[in-house]
C-alpha positions in Angstrom: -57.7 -144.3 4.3 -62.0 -144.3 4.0 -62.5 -143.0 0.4 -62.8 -139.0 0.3 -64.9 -138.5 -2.7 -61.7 -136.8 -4.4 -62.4 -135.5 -7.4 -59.9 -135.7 -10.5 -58.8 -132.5 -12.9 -56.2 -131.2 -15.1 -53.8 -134.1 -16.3 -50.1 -133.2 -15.2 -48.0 -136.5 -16.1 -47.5 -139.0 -18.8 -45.4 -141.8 -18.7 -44.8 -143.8 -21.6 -43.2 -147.3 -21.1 -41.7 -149.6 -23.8 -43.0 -152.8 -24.1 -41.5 -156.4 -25.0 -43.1 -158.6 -27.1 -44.6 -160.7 -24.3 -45.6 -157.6 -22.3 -43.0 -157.0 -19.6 -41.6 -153.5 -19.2 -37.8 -154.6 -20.3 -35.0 -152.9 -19.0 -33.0 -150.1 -21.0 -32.0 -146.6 -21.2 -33.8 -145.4 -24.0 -37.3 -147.3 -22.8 -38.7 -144.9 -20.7 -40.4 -140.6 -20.7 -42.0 -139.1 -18.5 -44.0 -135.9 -20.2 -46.3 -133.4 -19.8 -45.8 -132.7 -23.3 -49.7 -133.3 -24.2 -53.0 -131.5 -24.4 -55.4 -134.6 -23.7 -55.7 -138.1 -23.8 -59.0 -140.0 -24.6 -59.9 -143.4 -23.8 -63.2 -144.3 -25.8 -64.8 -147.8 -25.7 -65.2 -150.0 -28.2 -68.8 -152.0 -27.9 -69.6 -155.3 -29.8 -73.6 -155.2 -28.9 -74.7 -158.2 -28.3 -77.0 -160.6 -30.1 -80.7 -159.6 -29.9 -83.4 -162.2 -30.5 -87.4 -161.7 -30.9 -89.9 -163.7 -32.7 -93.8 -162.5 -33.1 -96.7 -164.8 -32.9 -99.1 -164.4 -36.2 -100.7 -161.9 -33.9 -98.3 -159.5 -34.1 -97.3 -160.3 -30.6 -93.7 -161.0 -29.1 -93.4 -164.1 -27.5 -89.7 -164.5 -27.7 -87.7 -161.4 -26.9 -83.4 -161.7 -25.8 -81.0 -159.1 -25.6 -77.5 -160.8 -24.9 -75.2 -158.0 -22.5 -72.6 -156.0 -24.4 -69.0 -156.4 -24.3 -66.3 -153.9 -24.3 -63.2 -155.4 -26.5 -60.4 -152.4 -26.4 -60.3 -149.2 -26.1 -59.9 -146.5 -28.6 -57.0 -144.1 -28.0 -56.5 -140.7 -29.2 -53.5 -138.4 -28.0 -52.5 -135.2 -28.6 -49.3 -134.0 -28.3 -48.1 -130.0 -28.1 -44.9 -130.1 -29.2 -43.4 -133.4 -32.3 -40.6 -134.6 -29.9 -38.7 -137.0 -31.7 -37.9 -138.8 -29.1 -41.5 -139.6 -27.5 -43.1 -140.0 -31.0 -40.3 -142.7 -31.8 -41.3 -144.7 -28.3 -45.0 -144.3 -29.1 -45.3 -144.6 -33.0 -42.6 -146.1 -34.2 -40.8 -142.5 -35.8 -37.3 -142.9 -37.4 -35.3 -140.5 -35.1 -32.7 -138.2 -36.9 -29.5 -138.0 -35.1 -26.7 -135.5 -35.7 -23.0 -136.0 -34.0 -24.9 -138.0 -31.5 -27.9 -135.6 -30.6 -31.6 -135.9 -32.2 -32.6 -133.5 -34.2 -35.6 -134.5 -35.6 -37.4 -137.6 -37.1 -39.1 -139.4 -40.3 -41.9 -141.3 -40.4 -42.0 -145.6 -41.1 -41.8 -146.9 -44.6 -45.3 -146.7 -46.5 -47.2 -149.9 -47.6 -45.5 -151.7 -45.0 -47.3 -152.7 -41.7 -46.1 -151.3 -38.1 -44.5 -153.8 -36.5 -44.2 -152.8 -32.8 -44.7 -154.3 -29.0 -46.5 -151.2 -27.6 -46.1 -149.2 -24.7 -47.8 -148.9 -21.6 -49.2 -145.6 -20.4 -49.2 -144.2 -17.0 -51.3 -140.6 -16.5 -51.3 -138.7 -12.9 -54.2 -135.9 -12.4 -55.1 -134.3 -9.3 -57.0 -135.5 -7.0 -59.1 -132.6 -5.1 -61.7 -131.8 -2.5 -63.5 -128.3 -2.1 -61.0 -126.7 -4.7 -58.1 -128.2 -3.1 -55.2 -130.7 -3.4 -56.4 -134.2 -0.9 -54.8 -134.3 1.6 -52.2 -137.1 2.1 -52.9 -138.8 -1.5 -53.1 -135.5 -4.0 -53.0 -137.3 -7.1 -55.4 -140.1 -9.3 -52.8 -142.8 -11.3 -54.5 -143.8 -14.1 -52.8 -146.9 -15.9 -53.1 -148.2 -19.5 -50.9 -151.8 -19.6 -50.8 -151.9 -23.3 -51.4 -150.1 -26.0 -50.0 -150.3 -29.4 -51.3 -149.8 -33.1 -50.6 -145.7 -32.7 -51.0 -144.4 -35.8 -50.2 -140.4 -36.9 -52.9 -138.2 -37.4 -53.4 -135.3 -40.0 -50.6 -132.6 -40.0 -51.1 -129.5 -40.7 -48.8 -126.7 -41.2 -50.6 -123.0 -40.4 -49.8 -119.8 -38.8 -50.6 -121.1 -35.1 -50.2 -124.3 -32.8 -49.4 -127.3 -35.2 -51.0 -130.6 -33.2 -49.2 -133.8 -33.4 -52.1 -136.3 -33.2 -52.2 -140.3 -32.6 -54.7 -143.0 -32.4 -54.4 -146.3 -30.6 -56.0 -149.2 -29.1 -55.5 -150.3 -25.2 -56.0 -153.7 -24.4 -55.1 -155.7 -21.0 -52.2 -156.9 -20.1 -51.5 -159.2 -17.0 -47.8 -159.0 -18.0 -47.1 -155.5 -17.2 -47.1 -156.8 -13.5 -46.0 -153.7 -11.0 -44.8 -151.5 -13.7 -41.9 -149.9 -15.4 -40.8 -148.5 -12.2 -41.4 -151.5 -10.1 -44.2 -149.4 -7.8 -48.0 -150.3 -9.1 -49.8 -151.5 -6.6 -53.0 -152.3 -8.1 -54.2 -155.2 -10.9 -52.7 -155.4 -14.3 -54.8 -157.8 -16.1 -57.6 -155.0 -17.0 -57.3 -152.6 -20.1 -57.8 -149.6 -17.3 -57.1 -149.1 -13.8 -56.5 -146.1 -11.1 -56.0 -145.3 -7.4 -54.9 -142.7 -5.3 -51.4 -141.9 -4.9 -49.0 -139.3 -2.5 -46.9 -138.3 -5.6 -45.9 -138.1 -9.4 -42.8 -138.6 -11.6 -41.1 -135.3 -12.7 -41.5 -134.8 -16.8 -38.2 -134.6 -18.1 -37.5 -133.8 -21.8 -35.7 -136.9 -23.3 -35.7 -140.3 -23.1 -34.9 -142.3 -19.4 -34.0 -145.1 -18.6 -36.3 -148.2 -17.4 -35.0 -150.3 -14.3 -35.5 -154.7 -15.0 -38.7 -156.1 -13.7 -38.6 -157.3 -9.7 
């Protein structure tokens, strides 16, 4: 297929993998959700400038001038959840789930003073892809696909007479390991921090956790 010009809006589906600590998506029921639990998702770059170099003659004049290129070392994540799911904010930030008679109920947050030790999780967002105010035809929907991030951290919580957000910040880096994905169908590369390409369909958001098939 030629490329349409498709255009990408509204952000439908999140899917939120566990990761091992050498990157793989390891198998397990609890390792998996697929949401649309979320208001947005931001992916902000993180620029080391580089080194800039000039020397002036006793004239005044520059006769040495270098600006090395900039690099891009992670990117900053921020995501913003509708609803404090226990379940999804234990996968992503590490929350304590609290389980009556074998249901969750709710969760607590991790021990202060003490550093978050966690793998990560990759992230896997589907929008629509559109032309002249319409679905494409044939591949309606942009995968965008986040190998690793980790670090998530909770936001400020407030409690008032309205929508209570349930904010995190992360860092996305690459990750070669991720390979073709939780669900065994990525088709594009997985050694850059962010990647995306036009696909026929999306997973279904399901409350709750699901399970993540092994690696092929």
């Amino acid at each position: 297929m030629a490329n349409d010009g498709a255009a990408s809006i509204k952000a439908c589906a999140l899917r939120v993998a566990r990761l091992a600590a050498d990157g793989t998506t390891p198998a397990g029921a609890s390792n998996l959700y697929i949401t649309d639990n979320f208001v947005r998702l931001v992916a902000a770059p993180e620029v080391e400038e580089g080194d800039e170099i000039t020397v002036a003659n006793a004239c005044g004049r520059n006769v040495v001038s270098v600006k090395d290129s900039d690099k891009i070392t992670r990117l900053n994540l921020t995501l913003e959840l509708i609803t404090p799911d226990p379940e999804l904010l234990e996968l992503i930030a590490g929350m304590l789930l609290i389980q009556t008679a074998g249901s969750t109920v709710g969760f607590a947050y991790p021990p202060l003073n003490q550093p978050i030790v966690q793998n990560g999780v990759s992230l896997e967002l589907w929008s629509q892809a559109t032309i002249g105010g319409s679905l494409a035809a044939g591949l309606p929907y942009w995968r965008w696909v986040l190998p690793k991030t980790y670090n998530w951290r909770v936001g400020d919580r407030e409690w008032a007479n309205g929508s209570m957000p349930n904010t995190l910040t992360g860092i996305a880096i690459e990750n070669a390991a991720w390979a073709n994905g939780p669900a065994n169908d990525w088709q594009g590369p997985a050694d850059r921090v962010l990647a995306a390409m036009r696909e026929a369909s999306m997973p279904v958001p399901t409350v709750g956790y699901q399970a993540t098939p092994a690696q092929t």
